[in-house]
NULUMVEX-139469 format. One record per atom (N, C-alpha, C): x, y, z negated; residue number from 1; atom name. Coordinates in pm, 1 decimal, decimal comma, padded with zeros to 6 digits. Example, Ala and Ser with C-alpha at 12.3 -4.5 7.8 and 13.67 -1.06 7.14 Angstrom:
[[01319,0 -00569,0 -00780,0] 1 "N"]
[[01230,0 -00450,0 -00780,0] 1 "CA"]
[[01320,0 -00330,0 -00780,0] 1 "C"]
[[01285,0 -00225,0 -00708,0] 2 "N"]
[[01367,0 -00106,0 -00714,0] 2 "CA"]
[[01290,0 00003,0 -00787,0] 2 "C"]
//
This chain:
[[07317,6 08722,3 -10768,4] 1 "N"]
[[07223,6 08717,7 -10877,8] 1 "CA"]
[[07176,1 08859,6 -10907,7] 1 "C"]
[[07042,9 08876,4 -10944,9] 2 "N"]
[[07002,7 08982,5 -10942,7] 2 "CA"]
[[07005,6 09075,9 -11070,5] 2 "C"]
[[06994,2 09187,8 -11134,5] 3 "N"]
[[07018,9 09245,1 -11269,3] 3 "CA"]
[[06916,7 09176,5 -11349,2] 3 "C"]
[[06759,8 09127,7 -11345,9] 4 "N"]
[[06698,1 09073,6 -11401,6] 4 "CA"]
[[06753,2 08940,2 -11424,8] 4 "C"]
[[06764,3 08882,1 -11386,6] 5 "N"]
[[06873,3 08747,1 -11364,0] 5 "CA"]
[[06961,6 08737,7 -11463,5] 5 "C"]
[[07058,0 08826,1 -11449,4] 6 "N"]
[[07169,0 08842,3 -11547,1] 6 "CA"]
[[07102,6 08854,7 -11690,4] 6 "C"]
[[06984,5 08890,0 -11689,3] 7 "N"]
[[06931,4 09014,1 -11803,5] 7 "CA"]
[[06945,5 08861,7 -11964,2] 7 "C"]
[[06908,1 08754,3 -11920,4] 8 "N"]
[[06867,5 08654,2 -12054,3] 8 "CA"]
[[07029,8 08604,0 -12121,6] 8 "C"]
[[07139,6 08586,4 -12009,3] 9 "N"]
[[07232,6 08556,2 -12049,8] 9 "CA"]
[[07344,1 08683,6 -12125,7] 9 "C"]
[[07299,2 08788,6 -12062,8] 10 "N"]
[[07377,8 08931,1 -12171,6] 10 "CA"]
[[07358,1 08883,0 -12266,5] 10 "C"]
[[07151,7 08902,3 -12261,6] 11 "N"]
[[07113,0 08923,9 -12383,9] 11 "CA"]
[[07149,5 08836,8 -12522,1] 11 "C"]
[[07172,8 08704,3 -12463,4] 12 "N"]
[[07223,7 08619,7 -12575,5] 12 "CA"]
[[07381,3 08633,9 -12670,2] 12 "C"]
[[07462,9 08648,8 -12529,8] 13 "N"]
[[07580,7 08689,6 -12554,8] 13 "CA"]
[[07572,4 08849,4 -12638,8] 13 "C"]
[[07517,3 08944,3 -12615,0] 14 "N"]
[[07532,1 09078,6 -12678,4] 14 "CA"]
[[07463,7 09033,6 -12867,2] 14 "C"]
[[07394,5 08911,6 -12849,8] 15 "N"]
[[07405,2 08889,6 -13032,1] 15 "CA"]
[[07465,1 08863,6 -13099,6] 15 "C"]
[[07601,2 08790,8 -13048,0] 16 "N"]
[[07695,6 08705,6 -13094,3] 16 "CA"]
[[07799,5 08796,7 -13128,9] 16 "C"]
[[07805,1 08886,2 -12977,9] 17 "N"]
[[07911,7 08946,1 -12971,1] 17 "CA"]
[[07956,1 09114,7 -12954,9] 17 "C"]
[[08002,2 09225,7 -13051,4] 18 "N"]
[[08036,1 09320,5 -13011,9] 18 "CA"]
[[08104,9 09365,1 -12902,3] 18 "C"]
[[08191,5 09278,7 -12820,0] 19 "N"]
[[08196,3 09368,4 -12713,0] 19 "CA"]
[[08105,6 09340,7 -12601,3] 19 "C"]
[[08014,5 09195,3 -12643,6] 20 "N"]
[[07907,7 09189,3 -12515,0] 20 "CA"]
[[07804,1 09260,1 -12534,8] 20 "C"]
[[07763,8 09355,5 -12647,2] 21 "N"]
[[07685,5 09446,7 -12666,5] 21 "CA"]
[[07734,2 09520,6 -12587,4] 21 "C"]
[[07845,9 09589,2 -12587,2] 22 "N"]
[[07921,4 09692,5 -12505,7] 22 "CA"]
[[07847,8 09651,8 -12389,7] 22 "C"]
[[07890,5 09586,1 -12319,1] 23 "N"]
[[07878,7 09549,2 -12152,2] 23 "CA"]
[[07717,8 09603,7 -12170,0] 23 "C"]
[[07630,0 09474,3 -12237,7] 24 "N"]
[[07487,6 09489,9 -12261,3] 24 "CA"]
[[07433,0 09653,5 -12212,9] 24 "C"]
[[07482,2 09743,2 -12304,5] 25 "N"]
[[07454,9 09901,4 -12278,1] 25 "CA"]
[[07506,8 09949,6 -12185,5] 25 "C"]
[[07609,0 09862,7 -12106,3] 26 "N"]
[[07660,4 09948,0 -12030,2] 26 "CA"]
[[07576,3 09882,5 -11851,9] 26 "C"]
[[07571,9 09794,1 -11871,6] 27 "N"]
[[07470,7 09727,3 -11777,2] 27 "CA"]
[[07343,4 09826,9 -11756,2] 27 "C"]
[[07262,6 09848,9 -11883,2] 28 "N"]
[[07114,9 09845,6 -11886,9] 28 "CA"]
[[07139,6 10009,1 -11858,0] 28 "C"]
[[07261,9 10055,0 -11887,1] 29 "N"]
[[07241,3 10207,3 -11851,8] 29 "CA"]
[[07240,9 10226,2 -11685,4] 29 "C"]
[[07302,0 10148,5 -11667,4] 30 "N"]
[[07347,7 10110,2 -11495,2] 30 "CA"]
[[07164,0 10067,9 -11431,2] 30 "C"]
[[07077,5 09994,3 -11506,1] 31 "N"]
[[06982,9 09938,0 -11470,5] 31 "CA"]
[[06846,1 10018,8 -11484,2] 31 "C"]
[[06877,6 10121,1 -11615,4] 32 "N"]
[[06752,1 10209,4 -11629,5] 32 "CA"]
[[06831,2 10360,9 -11664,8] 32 "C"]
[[06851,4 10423,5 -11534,3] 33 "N"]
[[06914,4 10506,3 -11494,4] 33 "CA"]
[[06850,9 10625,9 -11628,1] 33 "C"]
[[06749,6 10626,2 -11624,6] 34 "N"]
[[06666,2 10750,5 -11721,7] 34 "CA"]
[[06741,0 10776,6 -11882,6] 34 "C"]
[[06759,0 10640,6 -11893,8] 35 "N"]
[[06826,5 10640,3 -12053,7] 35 "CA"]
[[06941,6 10674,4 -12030,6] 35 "C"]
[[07021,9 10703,3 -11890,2] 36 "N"]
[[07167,3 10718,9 -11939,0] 36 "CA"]
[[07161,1 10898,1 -11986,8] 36 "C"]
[[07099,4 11033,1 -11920,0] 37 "N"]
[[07179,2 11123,0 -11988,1] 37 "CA"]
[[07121,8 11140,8 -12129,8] 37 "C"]
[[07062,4 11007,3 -12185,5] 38 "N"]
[[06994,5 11072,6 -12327,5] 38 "CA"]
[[07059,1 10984,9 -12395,1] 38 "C"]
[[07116,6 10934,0 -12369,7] 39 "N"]
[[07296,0 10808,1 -12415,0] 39 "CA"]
[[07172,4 10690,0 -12532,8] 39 "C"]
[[07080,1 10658,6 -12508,3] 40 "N"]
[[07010,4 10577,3 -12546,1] 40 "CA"]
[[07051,0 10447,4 -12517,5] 40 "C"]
[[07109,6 10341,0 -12615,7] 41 "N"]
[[07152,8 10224,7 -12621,2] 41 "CA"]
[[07124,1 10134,0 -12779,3] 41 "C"]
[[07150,0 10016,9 -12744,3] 42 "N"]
[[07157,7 09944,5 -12850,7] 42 "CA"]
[[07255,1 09960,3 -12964,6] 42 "C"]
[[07247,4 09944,0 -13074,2] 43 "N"]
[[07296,9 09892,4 -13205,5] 43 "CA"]
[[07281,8 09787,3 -13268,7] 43 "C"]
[[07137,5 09667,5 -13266,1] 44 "N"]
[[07186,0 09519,6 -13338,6] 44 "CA"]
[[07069,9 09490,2 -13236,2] 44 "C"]
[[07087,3 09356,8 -13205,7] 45 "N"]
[[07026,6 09297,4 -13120,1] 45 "CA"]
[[07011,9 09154,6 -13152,4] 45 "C"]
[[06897,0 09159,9 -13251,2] 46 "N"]
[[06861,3 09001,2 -13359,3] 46 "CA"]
[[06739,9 08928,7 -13257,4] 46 "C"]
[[06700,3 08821,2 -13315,4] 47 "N"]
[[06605,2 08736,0 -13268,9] 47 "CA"]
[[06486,4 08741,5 -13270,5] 47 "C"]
[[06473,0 08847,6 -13384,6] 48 "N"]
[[06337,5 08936,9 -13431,5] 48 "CA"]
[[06315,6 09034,0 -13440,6] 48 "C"]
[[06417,6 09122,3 -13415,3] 49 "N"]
[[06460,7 09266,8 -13414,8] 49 "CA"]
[[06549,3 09338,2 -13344,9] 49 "C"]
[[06516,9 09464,8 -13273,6] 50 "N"]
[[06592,3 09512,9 -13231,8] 50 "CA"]
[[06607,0 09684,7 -13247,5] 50 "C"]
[[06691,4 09739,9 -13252,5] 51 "N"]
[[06736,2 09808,9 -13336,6] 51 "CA"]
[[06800,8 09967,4 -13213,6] 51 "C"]
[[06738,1 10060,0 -13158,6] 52 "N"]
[[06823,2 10105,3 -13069,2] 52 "CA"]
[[06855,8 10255,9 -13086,6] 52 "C"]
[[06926,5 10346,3 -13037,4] 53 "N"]
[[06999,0 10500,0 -13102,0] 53 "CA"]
[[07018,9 10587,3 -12982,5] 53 "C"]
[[06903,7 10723,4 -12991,3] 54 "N"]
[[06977,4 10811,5 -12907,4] 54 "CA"]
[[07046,7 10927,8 -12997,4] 54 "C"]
[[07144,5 10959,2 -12946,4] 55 "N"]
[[07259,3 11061,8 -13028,9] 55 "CA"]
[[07157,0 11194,3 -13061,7] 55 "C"]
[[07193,3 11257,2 -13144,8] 56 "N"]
[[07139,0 11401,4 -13144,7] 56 "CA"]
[[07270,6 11525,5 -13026,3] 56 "C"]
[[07260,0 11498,5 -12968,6] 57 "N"]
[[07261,4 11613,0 -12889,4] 57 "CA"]
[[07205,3 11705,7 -12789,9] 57 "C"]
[[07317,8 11771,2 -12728,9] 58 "N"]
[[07244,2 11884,4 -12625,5] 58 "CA"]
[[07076,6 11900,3 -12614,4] 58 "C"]
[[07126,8 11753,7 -12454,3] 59 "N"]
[[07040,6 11705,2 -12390,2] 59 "CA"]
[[06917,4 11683,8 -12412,1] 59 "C"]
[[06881,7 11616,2 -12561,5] 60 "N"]
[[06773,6 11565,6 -12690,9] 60 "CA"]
[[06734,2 11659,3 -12720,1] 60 "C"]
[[06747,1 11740,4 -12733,2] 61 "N"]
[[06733,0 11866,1 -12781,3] 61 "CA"]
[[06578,4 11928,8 -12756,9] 61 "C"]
[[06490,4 11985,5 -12854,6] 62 "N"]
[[06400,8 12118,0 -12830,8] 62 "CA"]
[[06436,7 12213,8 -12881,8] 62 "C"]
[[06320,8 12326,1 -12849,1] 63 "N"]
[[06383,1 12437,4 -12859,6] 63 "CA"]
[[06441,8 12504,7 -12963,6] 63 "C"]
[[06356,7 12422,5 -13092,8] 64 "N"]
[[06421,5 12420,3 -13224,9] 64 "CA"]
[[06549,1 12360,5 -13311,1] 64 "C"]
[[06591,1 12271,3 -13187,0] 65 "N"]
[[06714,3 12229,9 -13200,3] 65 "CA"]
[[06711,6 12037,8 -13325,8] 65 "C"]
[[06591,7 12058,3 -13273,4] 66 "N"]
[[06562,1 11921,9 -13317,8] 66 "CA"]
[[06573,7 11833,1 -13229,8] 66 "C"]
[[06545,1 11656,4 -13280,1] 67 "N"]
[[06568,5 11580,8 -13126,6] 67 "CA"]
[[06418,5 11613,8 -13088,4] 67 "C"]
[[06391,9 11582,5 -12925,1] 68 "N"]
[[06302,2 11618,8 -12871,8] 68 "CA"]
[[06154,4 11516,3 -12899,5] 68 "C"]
[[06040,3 11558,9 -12884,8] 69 "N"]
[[05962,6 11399,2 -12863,8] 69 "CA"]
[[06003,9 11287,8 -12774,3] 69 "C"]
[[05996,9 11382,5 -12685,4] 70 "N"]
[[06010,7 11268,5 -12554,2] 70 "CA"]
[[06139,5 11184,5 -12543,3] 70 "C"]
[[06208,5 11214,1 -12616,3] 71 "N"]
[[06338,8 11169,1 -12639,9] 71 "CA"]
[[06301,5 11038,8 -12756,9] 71 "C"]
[[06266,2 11062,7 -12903,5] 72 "N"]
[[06159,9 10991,0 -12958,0] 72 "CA"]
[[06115,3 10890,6 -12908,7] 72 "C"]
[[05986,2 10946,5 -12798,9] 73 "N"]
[[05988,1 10802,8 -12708,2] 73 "CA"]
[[06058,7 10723,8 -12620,2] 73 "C"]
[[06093,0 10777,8 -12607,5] 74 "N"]
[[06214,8 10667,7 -12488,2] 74 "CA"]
[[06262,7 10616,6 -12578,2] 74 "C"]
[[06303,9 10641,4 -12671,6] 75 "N"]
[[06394,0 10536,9 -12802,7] 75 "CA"]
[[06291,1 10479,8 -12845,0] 75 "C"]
[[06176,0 10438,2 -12848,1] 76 "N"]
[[06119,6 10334,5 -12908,4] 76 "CA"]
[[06024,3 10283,3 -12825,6] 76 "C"]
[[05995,4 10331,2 -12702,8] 77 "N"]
[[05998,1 10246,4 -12588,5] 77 "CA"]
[[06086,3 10140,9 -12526,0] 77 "C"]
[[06212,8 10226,2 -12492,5] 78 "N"]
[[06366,0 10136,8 -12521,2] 78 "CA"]
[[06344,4 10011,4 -12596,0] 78 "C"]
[[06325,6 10018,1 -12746,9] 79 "N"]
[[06367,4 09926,3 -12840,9] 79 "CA"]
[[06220,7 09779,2 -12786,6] 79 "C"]
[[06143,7 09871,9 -12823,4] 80 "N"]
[[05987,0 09775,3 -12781,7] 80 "CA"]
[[06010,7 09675,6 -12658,1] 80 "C"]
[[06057,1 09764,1 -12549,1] 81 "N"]
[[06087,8 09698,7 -12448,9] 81 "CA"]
[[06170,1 09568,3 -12429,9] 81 "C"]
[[06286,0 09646,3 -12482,3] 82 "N"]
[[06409,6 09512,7 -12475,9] 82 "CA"]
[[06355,8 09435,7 -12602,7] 82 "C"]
[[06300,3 09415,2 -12703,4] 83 "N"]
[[06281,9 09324,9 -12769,0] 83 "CA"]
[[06166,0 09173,0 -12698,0] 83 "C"]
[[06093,5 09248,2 -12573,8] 84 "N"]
[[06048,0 09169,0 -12512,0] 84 "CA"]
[[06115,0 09088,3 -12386,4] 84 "C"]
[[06201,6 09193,9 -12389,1] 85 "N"]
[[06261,8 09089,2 -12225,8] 85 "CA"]
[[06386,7 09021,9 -12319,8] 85 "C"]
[[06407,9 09040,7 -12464,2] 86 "N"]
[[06512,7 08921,5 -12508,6] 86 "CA"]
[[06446,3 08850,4 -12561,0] 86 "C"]
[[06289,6 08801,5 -12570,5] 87 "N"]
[[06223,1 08698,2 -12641,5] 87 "CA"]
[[06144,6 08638,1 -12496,4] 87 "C"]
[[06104,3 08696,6 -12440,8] 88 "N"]
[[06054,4 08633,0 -12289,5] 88 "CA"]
[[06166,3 08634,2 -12179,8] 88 "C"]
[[06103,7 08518,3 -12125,2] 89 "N"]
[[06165,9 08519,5 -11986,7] 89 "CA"]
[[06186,1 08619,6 -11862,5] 89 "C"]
[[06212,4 08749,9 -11817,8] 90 "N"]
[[06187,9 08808,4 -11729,0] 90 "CA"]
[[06191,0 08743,6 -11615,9] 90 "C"]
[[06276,2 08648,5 -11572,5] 91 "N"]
[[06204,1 08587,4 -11465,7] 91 "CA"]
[[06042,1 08494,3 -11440,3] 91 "C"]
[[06018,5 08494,7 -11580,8] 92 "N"]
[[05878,3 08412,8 -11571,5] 92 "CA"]
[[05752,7 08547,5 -11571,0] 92 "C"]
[[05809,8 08628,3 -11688,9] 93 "N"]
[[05678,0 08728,2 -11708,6] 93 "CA"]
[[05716,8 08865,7 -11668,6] 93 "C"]
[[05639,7 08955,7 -11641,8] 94 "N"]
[[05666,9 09075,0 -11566,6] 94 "CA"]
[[05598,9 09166,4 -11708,4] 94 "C"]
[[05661,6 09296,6 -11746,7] 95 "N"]
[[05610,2 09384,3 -11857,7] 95 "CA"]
[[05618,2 09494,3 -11789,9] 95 "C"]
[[05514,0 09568,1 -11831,9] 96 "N"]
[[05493,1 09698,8 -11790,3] 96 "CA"]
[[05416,8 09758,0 -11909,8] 96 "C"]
[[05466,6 09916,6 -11941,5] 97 "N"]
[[05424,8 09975,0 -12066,1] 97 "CA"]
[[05251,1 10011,8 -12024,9] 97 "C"]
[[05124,8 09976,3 -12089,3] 98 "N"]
[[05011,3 10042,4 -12076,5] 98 "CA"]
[[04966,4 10155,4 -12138,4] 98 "C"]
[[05008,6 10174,3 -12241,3] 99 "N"]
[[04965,3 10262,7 -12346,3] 99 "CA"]
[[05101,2 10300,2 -12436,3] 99 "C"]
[[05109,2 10440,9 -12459,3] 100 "N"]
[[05219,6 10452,6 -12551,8] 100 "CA"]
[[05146,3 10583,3 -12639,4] 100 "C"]
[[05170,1 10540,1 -12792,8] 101 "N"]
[[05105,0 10615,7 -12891,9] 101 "CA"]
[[05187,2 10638,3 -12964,2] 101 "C"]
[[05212,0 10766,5 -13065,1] 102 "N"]
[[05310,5 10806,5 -13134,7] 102 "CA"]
[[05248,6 10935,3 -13221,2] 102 "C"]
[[05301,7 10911,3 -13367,4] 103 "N"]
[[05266,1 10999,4 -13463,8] 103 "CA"]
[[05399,4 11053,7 -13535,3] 103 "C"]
[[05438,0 11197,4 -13488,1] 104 "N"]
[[05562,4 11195,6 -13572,2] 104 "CA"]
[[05532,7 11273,3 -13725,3] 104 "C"]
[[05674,0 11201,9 -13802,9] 105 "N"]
[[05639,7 11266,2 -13954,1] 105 "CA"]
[[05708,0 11386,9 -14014,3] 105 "C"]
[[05835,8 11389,1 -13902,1] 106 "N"]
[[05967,7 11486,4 -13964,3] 106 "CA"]
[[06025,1 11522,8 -13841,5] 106 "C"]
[[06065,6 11614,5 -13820,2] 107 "N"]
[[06187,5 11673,6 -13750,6] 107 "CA"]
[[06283,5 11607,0 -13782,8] 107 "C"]
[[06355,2 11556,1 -13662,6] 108 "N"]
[[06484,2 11481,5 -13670,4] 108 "CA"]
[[06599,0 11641,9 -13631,1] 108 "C"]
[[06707,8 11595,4 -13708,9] 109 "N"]
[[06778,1 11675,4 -13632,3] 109 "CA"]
[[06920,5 11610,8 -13687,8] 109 "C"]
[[06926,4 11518,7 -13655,0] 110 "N"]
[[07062,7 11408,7 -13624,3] 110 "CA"]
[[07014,9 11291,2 -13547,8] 110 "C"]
[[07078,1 11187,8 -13490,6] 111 "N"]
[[07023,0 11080,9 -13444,1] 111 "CA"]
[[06915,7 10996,5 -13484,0] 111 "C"]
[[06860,7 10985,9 -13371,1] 112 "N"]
[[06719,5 10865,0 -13454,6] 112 "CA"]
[[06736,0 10707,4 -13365,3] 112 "C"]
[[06711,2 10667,6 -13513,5] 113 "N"]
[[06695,8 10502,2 -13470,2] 113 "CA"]
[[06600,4 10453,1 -13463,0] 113 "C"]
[[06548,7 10377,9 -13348,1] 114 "N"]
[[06405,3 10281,2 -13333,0] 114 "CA"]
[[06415,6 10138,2 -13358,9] 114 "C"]
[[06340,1 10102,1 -13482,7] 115 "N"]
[[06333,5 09969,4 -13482,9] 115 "CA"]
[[06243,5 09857,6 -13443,1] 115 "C"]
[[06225,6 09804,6 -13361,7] 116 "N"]
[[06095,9 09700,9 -13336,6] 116 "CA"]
[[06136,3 09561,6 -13415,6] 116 "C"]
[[05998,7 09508,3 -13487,9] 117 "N"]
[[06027,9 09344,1 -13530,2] 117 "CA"]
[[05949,1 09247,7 -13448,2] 117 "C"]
[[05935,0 09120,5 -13412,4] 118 "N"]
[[05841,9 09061,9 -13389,1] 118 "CA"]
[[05893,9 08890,6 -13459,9] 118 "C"]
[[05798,4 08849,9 -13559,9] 119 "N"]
[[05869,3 08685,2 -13648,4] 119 "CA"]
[[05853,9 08591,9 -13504,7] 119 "C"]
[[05899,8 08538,5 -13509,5] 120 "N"]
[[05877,5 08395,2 -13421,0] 120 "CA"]
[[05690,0 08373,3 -13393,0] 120 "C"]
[[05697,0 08362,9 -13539,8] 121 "N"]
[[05522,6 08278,0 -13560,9] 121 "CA"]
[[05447,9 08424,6 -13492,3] 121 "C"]
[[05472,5 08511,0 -13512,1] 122 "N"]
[[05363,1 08612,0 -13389,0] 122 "CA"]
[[05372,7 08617,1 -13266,9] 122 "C"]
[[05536,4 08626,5 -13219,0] 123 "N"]
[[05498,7 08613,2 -13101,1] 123 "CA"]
[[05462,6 08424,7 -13028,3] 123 "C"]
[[05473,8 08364,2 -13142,1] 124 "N"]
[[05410,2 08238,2 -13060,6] 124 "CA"]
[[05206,9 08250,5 -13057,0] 124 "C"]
[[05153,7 08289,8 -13160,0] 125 "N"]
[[05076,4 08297,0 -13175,6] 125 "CA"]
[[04952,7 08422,0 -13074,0] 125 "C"]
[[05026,2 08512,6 -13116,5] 126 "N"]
[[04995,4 08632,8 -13033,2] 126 "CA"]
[[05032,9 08634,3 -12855,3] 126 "C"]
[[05117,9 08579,5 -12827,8] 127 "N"]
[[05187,0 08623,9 -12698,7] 127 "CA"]
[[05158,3 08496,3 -12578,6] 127 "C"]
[[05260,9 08396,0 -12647,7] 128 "N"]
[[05299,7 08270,1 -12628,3] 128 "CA"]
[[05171,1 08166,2 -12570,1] 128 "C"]
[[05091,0 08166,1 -12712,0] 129 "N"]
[[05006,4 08092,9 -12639,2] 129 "CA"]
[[04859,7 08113,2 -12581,0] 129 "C"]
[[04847,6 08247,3 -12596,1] 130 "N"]
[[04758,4 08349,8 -12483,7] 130 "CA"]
[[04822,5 08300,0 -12375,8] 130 "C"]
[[04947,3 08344,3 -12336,2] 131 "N"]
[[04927,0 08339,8 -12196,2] 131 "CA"]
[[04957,0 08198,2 -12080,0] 131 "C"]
[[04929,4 08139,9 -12216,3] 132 "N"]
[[04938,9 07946,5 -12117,5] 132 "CA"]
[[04785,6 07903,1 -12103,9] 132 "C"]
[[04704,6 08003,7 -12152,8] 133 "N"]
[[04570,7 08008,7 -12117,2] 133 "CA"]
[[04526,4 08151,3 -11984,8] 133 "C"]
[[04607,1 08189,3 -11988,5] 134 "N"]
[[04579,2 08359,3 -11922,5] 134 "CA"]
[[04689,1 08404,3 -11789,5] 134 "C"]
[[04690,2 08480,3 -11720,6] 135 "N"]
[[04736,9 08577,8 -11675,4] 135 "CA"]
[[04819,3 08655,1 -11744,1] 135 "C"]
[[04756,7 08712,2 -11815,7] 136 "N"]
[[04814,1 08792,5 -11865,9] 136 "CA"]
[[04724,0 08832,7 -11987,1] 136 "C"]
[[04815,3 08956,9 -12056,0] 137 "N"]
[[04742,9 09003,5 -12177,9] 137 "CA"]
[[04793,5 09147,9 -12171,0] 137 "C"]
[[04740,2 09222,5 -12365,7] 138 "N"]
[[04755,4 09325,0 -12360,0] 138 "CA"]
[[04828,3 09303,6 -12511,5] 138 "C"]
[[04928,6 09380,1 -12513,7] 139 "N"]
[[05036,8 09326,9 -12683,2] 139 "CA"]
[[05026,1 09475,7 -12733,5] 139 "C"]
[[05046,9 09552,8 -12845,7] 140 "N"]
[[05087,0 09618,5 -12901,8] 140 "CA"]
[[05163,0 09597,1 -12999,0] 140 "C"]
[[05264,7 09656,1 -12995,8] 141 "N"]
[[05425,5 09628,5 -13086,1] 141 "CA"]
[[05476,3 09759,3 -13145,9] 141 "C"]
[[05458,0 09772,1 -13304,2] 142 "N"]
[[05492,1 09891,9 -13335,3] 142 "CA"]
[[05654,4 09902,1 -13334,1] 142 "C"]
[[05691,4 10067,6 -13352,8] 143 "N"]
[[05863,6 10068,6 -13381,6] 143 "CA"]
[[05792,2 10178,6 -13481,9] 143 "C"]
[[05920,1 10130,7 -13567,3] 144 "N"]
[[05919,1 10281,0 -13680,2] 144 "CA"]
[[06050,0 10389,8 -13602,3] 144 "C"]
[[06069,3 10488,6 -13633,6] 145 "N"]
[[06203,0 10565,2 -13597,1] 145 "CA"]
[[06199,4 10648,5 -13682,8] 145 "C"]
[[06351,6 10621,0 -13717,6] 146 "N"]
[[06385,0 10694,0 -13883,0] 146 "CA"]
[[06553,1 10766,7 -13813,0] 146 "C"]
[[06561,0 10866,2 -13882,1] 147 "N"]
[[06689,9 10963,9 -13910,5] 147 "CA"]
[[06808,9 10863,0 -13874,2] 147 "C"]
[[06934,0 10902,5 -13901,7] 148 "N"]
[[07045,0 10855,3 -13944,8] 148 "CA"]
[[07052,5 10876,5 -14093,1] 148 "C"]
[[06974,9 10937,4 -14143,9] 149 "N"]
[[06968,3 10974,2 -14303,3] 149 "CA"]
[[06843,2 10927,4 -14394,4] 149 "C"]
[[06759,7 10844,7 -14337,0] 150 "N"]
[[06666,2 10750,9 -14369,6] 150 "CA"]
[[06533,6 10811,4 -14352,0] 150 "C"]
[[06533,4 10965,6 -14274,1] 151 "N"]
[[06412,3 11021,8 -14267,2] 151 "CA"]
[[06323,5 10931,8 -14163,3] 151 "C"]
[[06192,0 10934,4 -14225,3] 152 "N"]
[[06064,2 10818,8 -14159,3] 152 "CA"]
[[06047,7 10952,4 -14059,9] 152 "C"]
[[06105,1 10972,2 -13941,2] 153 "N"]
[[06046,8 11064,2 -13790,4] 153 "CA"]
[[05918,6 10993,2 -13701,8] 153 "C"]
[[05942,9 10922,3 -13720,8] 154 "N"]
[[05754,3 10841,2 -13620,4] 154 "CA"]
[[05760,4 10728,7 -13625,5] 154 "C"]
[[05623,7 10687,7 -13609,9] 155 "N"]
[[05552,7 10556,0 -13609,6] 155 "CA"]
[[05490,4 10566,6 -13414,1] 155 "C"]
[[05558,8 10460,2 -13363,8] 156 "N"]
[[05508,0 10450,3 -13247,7] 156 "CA"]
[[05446,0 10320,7 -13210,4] 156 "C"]
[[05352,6 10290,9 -13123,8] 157 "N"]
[[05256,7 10189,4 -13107,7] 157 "CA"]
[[05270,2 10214,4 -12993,7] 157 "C"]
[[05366,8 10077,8 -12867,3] 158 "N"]
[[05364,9 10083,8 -12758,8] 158 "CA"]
[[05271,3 09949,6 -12717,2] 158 "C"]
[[05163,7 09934,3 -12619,3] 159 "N"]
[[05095,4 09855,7 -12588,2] 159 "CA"]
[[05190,2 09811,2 -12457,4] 159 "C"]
[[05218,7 09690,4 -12456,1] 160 "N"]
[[05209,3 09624,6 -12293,3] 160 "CA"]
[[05200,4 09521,4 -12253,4] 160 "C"]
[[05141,4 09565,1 -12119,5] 161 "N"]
[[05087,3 09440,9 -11996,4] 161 "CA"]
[[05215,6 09321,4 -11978,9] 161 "C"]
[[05167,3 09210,2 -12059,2] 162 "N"]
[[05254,6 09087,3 -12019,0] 162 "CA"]
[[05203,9 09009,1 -11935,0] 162 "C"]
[[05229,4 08976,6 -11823,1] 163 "N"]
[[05153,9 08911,6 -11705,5] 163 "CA"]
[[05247,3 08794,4 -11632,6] 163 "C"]
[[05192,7 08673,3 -11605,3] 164 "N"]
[[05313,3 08575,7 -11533,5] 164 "CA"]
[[05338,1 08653,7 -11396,8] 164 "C"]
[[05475,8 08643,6 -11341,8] 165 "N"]
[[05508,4 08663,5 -11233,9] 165 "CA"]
[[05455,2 08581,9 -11099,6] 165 "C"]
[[05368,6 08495,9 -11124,9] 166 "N"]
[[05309,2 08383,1 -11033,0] 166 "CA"]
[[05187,1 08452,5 -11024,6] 166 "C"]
[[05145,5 08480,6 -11119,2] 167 "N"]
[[05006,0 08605,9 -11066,2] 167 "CA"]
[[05010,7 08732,8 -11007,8] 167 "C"]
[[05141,8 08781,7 -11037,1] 168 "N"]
[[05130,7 08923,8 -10963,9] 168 "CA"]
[[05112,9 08913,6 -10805,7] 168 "C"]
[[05030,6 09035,4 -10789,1] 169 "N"]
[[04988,1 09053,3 -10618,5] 169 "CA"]
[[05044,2 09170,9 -10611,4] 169 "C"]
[[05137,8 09224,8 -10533,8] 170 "N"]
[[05134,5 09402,3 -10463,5] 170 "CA"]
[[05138,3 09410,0 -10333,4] 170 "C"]
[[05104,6 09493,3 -10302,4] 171 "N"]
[[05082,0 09520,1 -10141,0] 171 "CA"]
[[05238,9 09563,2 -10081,3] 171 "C"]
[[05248,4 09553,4 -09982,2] 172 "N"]
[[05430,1 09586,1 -09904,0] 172 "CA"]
[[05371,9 09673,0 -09779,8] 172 "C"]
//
């Protein structure tokens, strides 16, 4: 079975359960090699929300000793992301980020958390039943990312390509 494969049954189990969160992060670090030296993982993993944390250290780091942007984004890319492959099927739909926009408000300089929401009724409305008419579409899903101390650090607006896997073409 393949890591996408595995990916719907973690995901269910890592809601229920603290140590299948464990595995969960420890999988996806195994699966998206980039997030491991910025120790970017989950913290709550709801039905409408997901919730994810890179540490303030070293690594995160600019030169001011704040966390970095790009660090920023990957944490709320991260969160955006997995909130879609635990509400869709990855074996049915294929996501890829199109657009990633970000306004920061504060210097972080402790850990920042990214939160993404999406209710049921949007993504049925918005997502769901676009694409039983479509190919595909184009989604934008905000995350806020705030401090460990409640500072508002950015508003990010990640757009992405949700497309059935029965339509994709690539060349070999």
């Amino acid at each position: 079975m393949s890591g996408l494969a595995k990916l719907p049954a973690l995901l269910e189990g890592a809601r229920k359960s603290p140590f299948k969160l464990k595995l969960l992060n420890l999988f996806l670090s195994r699966l998206i090699p980039f997030n491991r030296p910025h120790g970017v993982h989950i913290l709550e993993l709801g039905k409408e929300h997901v919730k994810t944390t890179a540490p303030y250290k070293r690594k995160n780091q600019n030169h001011i000793r704040g966390v970095h942007a790009c660090c920023i984004a990957t944490a709320a890319e991260f969160s955006s992301g997995l909130l879609f492959l635990s509400r869709l099927n990855p074996a049915r739909y294929r996501l890829i980020m199109a657009h990633l926009e970000i306004d920061y408000h504060y210097q972080a300089k402790s850990a920042v958390i990214a939160d993404t929401r999406i209710s049921e009724q949007q993504l049925k409305d918005e997502i769901l039943k676009p694409l039983a008419d479509n190919d595909k579409l184009l989604f934008t899903q905000n995350t806020e990312v705030h401090d460990d101390k409640q500072n508002h650090i950015a508003s990010a607006r990640v757009t992405w390509q949700i497309k059935r896997w029965d339509t994709v073409k690539t060349k070999i």
